[in-house]
N, C-alpha and C positions, 0 to 999 in steps of 0.2 A: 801609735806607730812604734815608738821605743819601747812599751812594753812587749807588745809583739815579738820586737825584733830581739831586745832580751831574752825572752820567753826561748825564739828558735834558737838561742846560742847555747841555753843551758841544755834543751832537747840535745843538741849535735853534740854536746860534752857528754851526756851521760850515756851516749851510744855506742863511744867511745873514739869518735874523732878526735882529732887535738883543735878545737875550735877556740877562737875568739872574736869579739864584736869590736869591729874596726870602722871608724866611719870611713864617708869618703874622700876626706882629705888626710887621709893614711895616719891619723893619730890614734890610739886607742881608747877605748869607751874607759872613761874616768869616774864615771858618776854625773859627769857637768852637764848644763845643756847647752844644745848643739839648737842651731836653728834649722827648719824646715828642711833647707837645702842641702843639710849636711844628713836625712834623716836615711843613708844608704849604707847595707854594712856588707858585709861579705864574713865567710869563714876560709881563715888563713891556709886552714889546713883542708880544706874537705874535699880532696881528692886522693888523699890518704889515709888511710883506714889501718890501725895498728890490730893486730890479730897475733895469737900465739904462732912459731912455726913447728910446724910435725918434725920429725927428725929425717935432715937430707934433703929438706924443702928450699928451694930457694927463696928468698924476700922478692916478695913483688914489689916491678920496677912502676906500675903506672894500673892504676885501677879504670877500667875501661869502662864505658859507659854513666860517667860521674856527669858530662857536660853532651849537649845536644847542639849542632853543627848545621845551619838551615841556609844554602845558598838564596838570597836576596832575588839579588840580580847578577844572571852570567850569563855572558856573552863575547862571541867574536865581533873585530871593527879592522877597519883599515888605519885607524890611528885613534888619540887622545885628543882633548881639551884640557886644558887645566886636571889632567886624570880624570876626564869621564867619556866616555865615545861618543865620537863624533854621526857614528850612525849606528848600526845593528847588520854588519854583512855576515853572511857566513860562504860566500863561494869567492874564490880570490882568483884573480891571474896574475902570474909570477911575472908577464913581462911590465904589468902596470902600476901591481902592488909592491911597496916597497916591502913588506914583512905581516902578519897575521897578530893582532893584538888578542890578548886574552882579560877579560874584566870578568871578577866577581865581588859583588857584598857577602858577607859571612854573618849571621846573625848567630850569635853564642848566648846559649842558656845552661843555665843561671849566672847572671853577672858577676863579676869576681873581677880582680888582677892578678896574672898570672905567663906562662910559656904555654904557647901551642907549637906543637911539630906541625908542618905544612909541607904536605909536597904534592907538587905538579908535575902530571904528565905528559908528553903528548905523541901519538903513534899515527905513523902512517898507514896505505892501505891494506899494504901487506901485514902489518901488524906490529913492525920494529918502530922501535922505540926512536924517537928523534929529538926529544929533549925531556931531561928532570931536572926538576930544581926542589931542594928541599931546602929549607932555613926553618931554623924556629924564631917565634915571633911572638913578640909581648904585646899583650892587650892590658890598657890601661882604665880602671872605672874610674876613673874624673872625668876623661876625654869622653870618651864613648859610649857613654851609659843613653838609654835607649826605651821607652816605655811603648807599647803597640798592642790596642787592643787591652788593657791593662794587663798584660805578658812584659818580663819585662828582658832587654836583651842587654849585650857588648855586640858595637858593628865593628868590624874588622876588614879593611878594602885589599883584595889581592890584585897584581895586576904581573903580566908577563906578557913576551912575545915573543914570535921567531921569525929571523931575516930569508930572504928569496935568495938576495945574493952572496950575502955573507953569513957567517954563526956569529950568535949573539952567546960565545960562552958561556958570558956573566950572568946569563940567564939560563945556565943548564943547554943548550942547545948543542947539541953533538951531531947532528948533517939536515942536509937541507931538505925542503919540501920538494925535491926536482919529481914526484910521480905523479901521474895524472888520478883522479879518485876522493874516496872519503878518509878523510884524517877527523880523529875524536883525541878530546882532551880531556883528562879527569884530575880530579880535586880533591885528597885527600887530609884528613884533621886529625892527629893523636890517631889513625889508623883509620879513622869513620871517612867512607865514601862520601862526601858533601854532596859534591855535582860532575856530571860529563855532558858535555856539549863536544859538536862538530864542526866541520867546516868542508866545502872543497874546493880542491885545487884543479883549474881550467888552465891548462897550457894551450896558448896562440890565442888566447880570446881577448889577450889587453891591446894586440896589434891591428887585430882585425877581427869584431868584435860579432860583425853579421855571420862569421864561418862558422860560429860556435855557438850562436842564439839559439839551435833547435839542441844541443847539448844543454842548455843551461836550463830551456823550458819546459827539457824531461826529468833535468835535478828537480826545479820547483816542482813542477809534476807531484813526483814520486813523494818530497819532502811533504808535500798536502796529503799525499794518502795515506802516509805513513798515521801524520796525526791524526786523520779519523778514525785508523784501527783502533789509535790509544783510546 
């Protein structure tokens, strides 16, 4: 394994990354030995790639395509547990719901620690825009380190939502879900699409809930036909 992992550091040096072997308790590779647990390295630099520039060229700000972005699990709910949902809805009524939860896992490869740009969408039916939230967000390899299938990842948990009756600013939300319809949400990383998921919104079916059962049974309907097409 340290040879190995030696071995891909001098590769990534002579390619001309600025790479080094770090373990995973952020000390650098000395020579010493490190026990099993420690047998994780990352390259510091390997999303930077140092190239001559042409004349007039600008320096690239962010080499795309270095890391791969794989939604886990995404999904809408009517609320949290401890941050995880409490069920799997995706049709909501604004008289009964209090607000539209958004969950997703992020699975990132090649493991490393570093910033990710994040930004969330979400549009109503017409297609305007009703909330964005972007932040960037440190993923940490101590915490999060992740083996699957011997692939090995960073999981990174995103979570957001939007209120019925009030805006949740603090979450990007700039007006409410008052239209009747399908509202989609999308998830994007360093610019890469992750995921989009849906939801809709039934006005008058949180009060009275039989008025609206043959609207809701032509949502299901439709949402099963849809996925046989896929």
């Amino acid at each position: 394994m340290r040879c190995l992992s030696l071995l891909l550091a001098l590769v990534i040096t002579s390619a001309g990354i600025r790479a080094e072997l770090i373990w995973s308790d952020g000390t650098r590779d000395d020579g010493s030995k490190k026990m099993a647990g420690y047998d994780i390295f990352r390259s510091t630099s390997a999303a930077q790639v140092e190239r001559p520039l042409a004349a007039k060229e600008e320096p690239l700000v962010k080499q795309t395509g270095v890391y791969s972005f794989t939604a886990s699990l995404l999904t809408t709910c009517t609320g949290l547990v401890n941050n995880y949902p409490q069920n799997a809805v995706n049709y909501f009524f604004p008289e009964k719901h209090e607000a539209v939860y958004y969950f997703a896992y992020i699975l990132i490869s090649p493991p490393h620690s570093g910033s990710h740009l994040v930004l969330n969408e979400w549009y109503d039916p017409d297609g305007q825009r009703i909330c964005s939230l972007e932040k960037q967000v440190e993923v940490d390899l101590r915490n999060n380190y992740i083996t699957l299938a011997d692939e090995s990842y960073l999981f990174h948990l995103f979570i957001n939502s939007v209120g019925f009756k009030e805006l949740r600013k603090d979450n990007g939300q700039t007006a409410l879900p008052v239209r009747n319809g399908l509202y989609y949400i999308k998830l994007l990383i360093d610019g890469q699409l992750v995921g989009t998921t849906f939801f809709r919104v039934i006005k008058g079916g949180g009060a009275h809930p039989m008025e609206k059962i043959e609207e809701l049974r032509q949502f299901l309907k439709d949402r099963g036909a849809s996925g046989k097409r896929k």
